[in-house]
C-alpha angles and dihedrals in degrees: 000000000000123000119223119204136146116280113251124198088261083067096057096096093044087048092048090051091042090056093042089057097060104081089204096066126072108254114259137187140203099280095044083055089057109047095049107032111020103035099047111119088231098048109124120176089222082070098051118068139181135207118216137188104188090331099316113130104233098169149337133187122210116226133191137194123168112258095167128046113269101221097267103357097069120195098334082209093182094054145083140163143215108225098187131329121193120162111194114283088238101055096045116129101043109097091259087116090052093040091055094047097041098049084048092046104044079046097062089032080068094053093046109261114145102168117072125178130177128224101356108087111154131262098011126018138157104234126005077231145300125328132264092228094047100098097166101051093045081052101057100041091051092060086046086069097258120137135223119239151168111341117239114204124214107208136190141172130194116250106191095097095048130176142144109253103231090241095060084050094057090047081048100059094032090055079053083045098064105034111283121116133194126218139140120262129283129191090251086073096062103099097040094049095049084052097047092052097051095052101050106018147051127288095240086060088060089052090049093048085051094051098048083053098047089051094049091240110116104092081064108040101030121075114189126213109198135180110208098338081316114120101244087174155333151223142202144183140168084052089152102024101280115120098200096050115106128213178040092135128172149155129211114253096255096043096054140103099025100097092278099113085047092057099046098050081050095056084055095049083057093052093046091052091050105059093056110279130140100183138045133174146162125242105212130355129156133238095289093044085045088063093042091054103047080051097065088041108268122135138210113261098167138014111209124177137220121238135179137166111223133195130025096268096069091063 
């Protein structure tokens, strides 16, 4: 019989070499664990459970419900999230997976949620779902009653051979031309930013952007587009630590589809080059940011999906 209980921060080693043991997961360490999972202002220990065989982690599974306010958000009450769930590939196949997810989930049946998605908690989160290639995982939550949505894409192209194509050049001069500039960022934008983010995008890229400003990064992670000393877009990258990692990115509706959004990733790509990096990649994007991409030469490394469990008869 294995015994379920709450994971407690003597568990963390067992739980690291738990996850590096399942080949379909990226590898993680310790401080990875906590920055996502265990400092996270929402982390409660009721949402995180282990199973153990004479005290041999065979599998856990990490919960999240929102404790605090998110910006604009608020509480999401009737939601909650799986951030990521591995049993040991040597005790697979013995209920330990269904037993995990459905103690989690009668328990937040109890509290009202009635939304469940797996992978995507805003802001941080360890995967944007689960992988295409991960057949087996797809496959059990499926006959646990979630269901398989949009793809997110994460995306990457190699650096080390840099150079400006000379199309992106001529948009370049002709968006001068008519009155945009590029620059990184400087503190007099904060404000304007701020503003600009909040009107045309989500709550969790101002917190990014924030972020990027409280850590005294942001001259150096944050590239402006602007019309006539008015923000038209921006673009970010370094938003969890990692330099090479690109977004958010965003221009404003009036100022789209007319090659803005292509100079200014460029101009990134440049920055990037020039301190000294050779790769770059996005994380997650949709269908349309698949296509925007490709078209600035990055390619697809990796398909995820979205899943969720809706109503409060699939739990």
């Amino acid at each position: 019989m294995f015994q379920y209980s709450a994971l407690g921060w003597k568990d963390i080693p067992q739980v690291v070499n738990l996850w590096n043991s399942c080949p379909e997961l990226d590898p993680i360490d310790h401080h990875k664990l906590a920055a996502v999972l265990f400092s996270n202002e929402n982390y409660s220990a009721e949402n995180t459970l282990g199973a153990w065989d004479c005290g041999n982690l065979a599998g856990f599974i990490f919960g999240m419900r929102r404790r605090y306010p998110y910006l604009d958000r608020g509480l999401e009450s009737e939601k909650a999230w799986v951030l990521c769930q591995a049993t040991a590939p040597e005790y697979r196949r013995r209920g330990i997976g269904t037993q995990l997810l459905n103690r989690l989930e009668n328990r937040w049946a109890a509290q009202g949620v009635s939304h469940i998605t797996l992978s995507a908690f805003s802001p941080y989160y360890f995967s944007p779902g689960l992988e295409s290639s991960n057949s087996e995982a797809r496959a059990f939550f499926e006959r646990q009653g979630y269901t398989c949505g949009a793809p997110a894409y994460w995306m990457e192209m190699d650096l080390s051979h840099f150079t400006i194509p000379a199309p992106v050049a001529e948009l370049k001069q002709a968006k001068l031309a008519l009155g945009y500039s590029y620059i990184p960022f400087s503190w007099e934008y904060t404000l304007p930013l701020l503003d600009f983010a909040k009107a045309n995008f989500s709550t969790g890229w101002q917190q990014h952007i924030r972020q990027a400003i409280l850590s005294g990064r942001a001259p150096q992670t944050l590239s402006l587009c602007l019309y006539k000393d008015t923000i038209a877009g921006y673009l970010q990258r370094q938003m969890d630590g990692d330099p090479c990692r690109l977004g958010p990115f965003g221009v404003a509706p009036d100022h789209r589809n007319g090659g803005v959004g292509t100079v200014l990733v460029w101009e990134m790509f440049q920055s990037m080059y020039n301190s000294g990096l050779n790769y770059v990649y996005f994380q997650s994007t949709d269908q349309p940011g698949r296509r925007f991409y490709e078209r600035q030469g990055m390619t697809v490394k990796r398909t995820f999906y979205h899943y969720e469990k809706i109503g409060c008869n699939a739990i």
